[in-house]
C-alpha positions in Angstrom: -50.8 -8.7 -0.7 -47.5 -10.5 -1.7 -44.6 -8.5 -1.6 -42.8 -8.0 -5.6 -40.2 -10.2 -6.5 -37.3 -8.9 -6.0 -34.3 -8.4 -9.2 -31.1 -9.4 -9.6 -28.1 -10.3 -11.5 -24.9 -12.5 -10.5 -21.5 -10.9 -12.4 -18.9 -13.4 -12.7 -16.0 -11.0 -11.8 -12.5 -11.9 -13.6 -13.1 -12.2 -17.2 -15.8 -10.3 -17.0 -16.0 -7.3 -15.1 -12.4 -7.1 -14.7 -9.8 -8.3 -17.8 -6.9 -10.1 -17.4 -4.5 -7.1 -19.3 -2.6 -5.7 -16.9 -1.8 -10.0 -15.7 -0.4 -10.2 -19.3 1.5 -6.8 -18.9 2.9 -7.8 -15.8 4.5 -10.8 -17.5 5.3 -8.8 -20.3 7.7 -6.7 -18.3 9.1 -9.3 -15.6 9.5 -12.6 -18.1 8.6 -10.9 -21.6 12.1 -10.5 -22.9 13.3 -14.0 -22.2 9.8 -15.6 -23.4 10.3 -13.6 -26.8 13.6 -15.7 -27.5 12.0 -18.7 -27.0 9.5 -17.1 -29.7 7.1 -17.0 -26.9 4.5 -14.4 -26.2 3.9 -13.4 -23.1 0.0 -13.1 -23.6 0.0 -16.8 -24.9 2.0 -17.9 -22.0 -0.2 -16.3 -19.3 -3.1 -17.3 -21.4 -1.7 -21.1 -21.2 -0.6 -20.7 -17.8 -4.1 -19.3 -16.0 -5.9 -22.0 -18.4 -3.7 -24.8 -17.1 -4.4 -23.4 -13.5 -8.6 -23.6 -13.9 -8.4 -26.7 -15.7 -6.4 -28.2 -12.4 -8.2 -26.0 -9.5 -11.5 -27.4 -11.4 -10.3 -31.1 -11.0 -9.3 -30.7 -7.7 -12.5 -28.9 -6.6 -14.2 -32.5 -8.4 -12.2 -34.9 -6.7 -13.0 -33.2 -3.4 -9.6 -31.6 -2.6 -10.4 -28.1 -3.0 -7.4 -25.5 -3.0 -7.4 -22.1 -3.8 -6.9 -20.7 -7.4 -4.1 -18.9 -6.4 -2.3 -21.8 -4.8 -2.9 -24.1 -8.0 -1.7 -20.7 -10.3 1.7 -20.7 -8.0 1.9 -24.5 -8.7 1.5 -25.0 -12.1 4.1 -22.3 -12.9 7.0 -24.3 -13.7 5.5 -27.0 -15.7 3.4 -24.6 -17.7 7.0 -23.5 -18.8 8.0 -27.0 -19.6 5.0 -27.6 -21.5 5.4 -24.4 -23.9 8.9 -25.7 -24.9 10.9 -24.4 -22.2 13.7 -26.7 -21.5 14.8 -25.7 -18.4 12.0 -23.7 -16.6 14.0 -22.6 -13.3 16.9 -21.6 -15.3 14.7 -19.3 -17.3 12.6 -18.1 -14.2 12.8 -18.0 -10.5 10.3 -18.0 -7.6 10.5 -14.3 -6.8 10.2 -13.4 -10.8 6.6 -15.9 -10.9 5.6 -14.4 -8.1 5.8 -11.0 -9.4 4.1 -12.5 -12.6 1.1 -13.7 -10.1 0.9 -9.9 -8.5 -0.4 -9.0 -11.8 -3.8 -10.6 -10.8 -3.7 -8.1 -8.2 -3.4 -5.3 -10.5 -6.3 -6.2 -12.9 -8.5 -3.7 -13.8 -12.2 -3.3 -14.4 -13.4 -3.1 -18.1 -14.3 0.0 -20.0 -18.1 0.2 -19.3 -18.3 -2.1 -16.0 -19.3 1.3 -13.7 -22.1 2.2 -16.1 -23.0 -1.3 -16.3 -23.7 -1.5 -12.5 -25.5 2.0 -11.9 -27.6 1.2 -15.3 -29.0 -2.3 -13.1 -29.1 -0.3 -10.2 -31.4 2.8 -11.3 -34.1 0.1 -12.7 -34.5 -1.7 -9.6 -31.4 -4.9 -9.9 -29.1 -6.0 -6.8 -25.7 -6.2 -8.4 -24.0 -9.4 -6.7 -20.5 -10.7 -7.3 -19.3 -14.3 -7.5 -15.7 -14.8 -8.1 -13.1 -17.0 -7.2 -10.4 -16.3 -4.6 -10.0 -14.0 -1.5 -13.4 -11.1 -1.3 -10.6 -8.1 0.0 -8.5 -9.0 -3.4 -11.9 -9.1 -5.7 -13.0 -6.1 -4.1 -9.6 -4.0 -4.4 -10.4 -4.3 -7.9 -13.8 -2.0 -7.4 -12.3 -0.1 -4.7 -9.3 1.1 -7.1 -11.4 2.0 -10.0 -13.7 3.8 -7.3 -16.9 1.8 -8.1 -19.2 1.0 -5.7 -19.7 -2.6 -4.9 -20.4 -3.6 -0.8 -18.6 -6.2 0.7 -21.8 -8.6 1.7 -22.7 -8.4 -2.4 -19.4 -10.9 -2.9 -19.6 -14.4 -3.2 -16.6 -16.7 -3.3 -16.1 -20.0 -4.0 -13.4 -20.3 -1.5 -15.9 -19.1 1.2 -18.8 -22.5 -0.5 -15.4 -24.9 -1.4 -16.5 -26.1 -4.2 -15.3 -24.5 -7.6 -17.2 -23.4 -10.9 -18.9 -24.9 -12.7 -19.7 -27.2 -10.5 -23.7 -26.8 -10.1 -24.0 -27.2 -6.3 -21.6 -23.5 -6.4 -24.3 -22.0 -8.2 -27.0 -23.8 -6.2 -25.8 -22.2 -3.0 -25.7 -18.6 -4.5 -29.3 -18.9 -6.1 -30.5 -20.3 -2.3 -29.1 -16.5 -1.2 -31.3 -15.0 -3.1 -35.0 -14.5 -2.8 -37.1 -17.7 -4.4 -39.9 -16.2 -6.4 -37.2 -13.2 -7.3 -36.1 -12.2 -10.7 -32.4 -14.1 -10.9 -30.0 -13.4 -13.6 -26.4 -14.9 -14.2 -24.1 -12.7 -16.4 -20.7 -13.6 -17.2 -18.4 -13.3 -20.3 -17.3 -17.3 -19.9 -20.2 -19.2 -21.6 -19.3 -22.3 -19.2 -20.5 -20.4 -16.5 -23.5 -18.9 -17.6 -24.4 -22.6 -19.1 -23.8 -24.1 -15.9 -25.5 -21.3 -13.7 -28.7 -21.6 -16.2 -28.9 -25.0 -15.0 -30.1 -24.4 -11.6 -32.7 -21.9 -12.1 -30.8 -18.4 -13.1 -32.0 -16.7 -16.5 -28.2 -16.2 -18.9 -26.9 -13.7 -20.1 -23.3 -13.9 -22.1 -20.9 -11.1 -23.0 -18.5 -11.1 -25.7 -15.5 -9.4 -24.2 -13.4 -12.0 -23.7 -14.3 -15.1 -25.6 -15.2 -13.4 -28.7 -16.8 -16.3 -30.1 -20.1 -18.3 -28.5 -19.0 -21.9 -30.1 -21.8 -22.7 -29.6 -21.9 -25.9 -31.4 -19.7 -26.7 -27.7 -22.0 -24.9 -25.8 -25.3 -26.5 -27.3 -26.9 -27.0 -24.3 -26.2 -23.1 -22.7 -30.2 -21.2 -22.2 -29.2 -18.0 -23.1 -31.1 -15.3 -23.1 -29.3 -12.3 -23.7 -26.1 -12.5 -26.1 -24.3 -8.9 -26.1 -21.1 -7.5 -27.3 -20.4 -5.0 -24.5 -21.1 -5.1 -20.6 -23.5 -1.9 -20.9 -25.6 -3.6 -23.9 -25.7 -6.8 -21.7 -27.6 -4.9 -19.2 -29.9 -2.9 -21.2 -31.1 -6.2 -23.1 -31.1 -7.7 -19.4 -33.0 -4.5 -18.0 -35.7 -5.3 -21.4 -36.1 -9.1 -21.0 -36.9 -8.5 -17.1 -39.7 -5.6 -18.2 
C-alpha cells in the first residue's frame, strides 16, 4: 500500500507574511522630514526605492551575476534619490542615514493573521515552508520576534539556490524538495510569483494584502486557484480545494 501524499504550501515571506510598514516607518523617521520638502513621501520613496532594487537584483540574477538583495538595495540608494527629483542625493542623505533606512527591513513585522494562518494549515495536515530572499537568520528573526513558530530547515532562500525569483529553475529546485506525488501549493501576495511558481507544477494561491489589485489583464497567463483577501481566508479556501 502506497504511502498518502503528503501536503504542503510554499509562503513567499516579505510581502506576504511579513509587510513592508515598519521599512516605510523607518524612513519616515530617519529621511521623512527632508523627503517632505522635496514634496516626497517617504512611503513612495521606499516603495520606488525597494522596486528599483528587485527590478535590478532580478536582472542581475538573469544575466548570471547573482548578488544579494540587500547589496543591490544598498546600491541603488543614491540614484533612486536622483531619479525622484533629488538634485543632490548625498547632500540630502548620507551612508550612515541609508543604512539606518535599510535596518528597517530588519524590523518588519508579520501581518495581522499570519500565526493563525500557519496553525490553521498545520491542524489539517499542511507542512508550512518558507521561500524568501536574503539571509534564513534575518527571515526567521521575523517569526522568532512575533513568537511564531517556523523551524529553520522549513526556509528556503534564494541566496542559498543563486538564482532569483521568478526565475522558474528557483521554483523548480524548491518543488524537487518536496515529495513528487505530494499535494504542492505556492501562496504569495505578489501575483508574479505565484504565476511563475504555477508554472513548474505548484497549485496558486494569491492574497490581496499587498497588491490590492490582480491586473490580471498583465497576469493573463497566472493558474490561480485560490484568490483571497486575507492570509487566514487564503488558507481556509487552500485547506477546501486540497479536500
Amino acid at each position: 500500500m502506497s504511502p498518502q501524499p503528503q501536503k504542503h504550501v510554499v509562503f513567499d515571506v516579505v510581502g506576504t507574511c511579513v509587510s513592508f510598514d515598519a521599512y516605510y516607518a523607518r524612513i519616515d523617521a530617519v529621511l521623512g522630514r527632508k523627503l517632505r520638502q522635496l514634496t516626497i513621501t517617504p512611503q513612495h520613496f521606499g516603495f520606488t526605492w525597494q522596486t528599483a532594487a528587485e527590478l535590478e537584483f532580478t536582472f542581475l540574477s538573469i544575466s548570471e551575476s547573482y548578488k544579494a538583495y540587500k547589496e543591490v538595495l544598498r546600491g541603488l540608494f543614491y540614484r533612486t534619490l536622483s531619479l525622484c527629483g533629488v538634485a543632490d542625493p548625498r547632500v540630502l542623505a548620507t551612508d550612515e542615514e541609508r543604512d539606518q533606512c535599510i535596518e528597517g527591513y530588519g524590523a518588519l513585522e508579520l501581518r495581522p493573521g499570519c500565526r493563525e494562518t500557519f496553525q490553521l494549515l498545520r491542524e489539517n495536515g499542511f507542512t508550512v515552508w518558507c521561500f524568501t530572499t536574503g539571509d534564513v537568520q534575518r527571515v526567521k528573526g521575523y517569526f522568532e520576534r512575533a513568537n511564531v513558530e517556523m523551524p529553520v530547515e522549513n526556509f528556503i532562500s534564494c541566496d542559498s539556490l543563486g538564482v532569483a525569483k521568478p526565475a522558474l529553475p528557483a521554483y523548480q529546485a524548491v518543488c524537487k524538495r518536496l515529495g513528487g506525488n505530494d499535494v504542492k501549493w505556492f501562496a504569495a501576495a505578489h501575483l508574479w510569483d505565484v504565476a511563475a511558481a504555477t508554472k513548474v507544477g505548484f497549485r496558486g494561491a494569491w492574497s490581496s494584502v499587498l497588491e490590492k489589485e490582480a491586473c490580471l489583464d498583465v497576469f493573463s497567463d497566472a493558474k490561480l486557484e485560490v484568490v483571497a483577501g486575507g492570509l487566514e481566508d487564503m488558507a481556509k479556501q487552500i485547506i477546501e480545494k486540497s479536500r
